[in-house]
C-alpha positions in Angstrom: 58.9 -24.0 29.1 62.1 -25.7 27.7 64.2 -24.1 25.5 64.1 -24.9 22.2 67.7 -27.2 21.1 69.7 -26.1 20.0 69.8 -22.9 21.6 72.4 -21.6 24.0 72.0 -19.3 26.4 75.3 -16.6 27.1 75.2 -18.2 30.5 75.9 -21.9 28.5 78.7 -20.3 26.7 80.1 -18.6 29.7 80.3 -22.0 31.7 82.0 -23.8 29.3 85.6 -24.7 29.7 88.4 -22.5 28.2 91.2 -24.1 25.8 94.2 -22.1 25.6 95.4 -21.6 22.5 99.2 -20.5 22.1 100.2 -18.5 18.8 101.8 -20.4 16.3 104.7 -17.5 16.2 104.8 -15.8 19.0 104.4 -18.2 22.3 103.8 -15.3 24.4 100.6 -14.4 22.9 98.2 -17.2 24.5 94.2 -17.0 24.1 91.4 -18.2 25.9 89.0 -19.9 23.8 85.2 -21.5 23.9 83.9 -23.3 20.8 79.8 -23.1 21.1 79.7 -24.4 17.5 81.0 -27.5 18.5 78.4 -28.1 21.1 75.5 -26.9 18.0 77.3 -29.9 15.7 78.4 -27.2 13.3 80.7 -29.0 10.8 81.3 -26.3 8.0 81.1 -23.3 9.8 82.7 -22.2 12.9 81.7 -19.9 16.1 84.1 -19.4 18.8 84.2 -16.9 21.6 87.9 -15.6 22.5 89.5 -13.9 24.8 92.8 -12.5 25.3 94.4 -12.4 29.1 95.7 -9.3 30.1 100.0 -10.1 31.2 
C-alpha cells in the first residue's frame, strides 16, 4: 500500500539534507537543521528538526 501524501516517514526526515545555520551573535554556536514543513508546503506554520554538533 502507498503511503498516504503528505506523510513522512522519520526515515524521510532523517535523509534529508542538513543547512547549517550559524547564530546571529555568537558565530561559534552553528546548528544543523532539516525543514520537513517545507517539503509538506507549510506556509504559516513551521516544523523543523535541529540539532546541535557537539565541538
Amino acid at each position: 500500500m502507498d503511503k498516504p501524501f503528505p506523510l513522512l516517514t522519520a526515515k524521510d526526515i532523517r535523509e534529508m539534507d542538513e543547512v547549517p545555520r550559524r547564530h546571529q551573535f555568537n558565530e561559534n554556536a552553528v546548528r544543523q537543521t532539516r525543514s520537513p514543513g517545507d517539503h509538506l508546503g507549510l506556509t504559516a506554520a513551521g516544523v523543523v528538526n535541529t540539532a546541535r554538533k557537539p565541538t
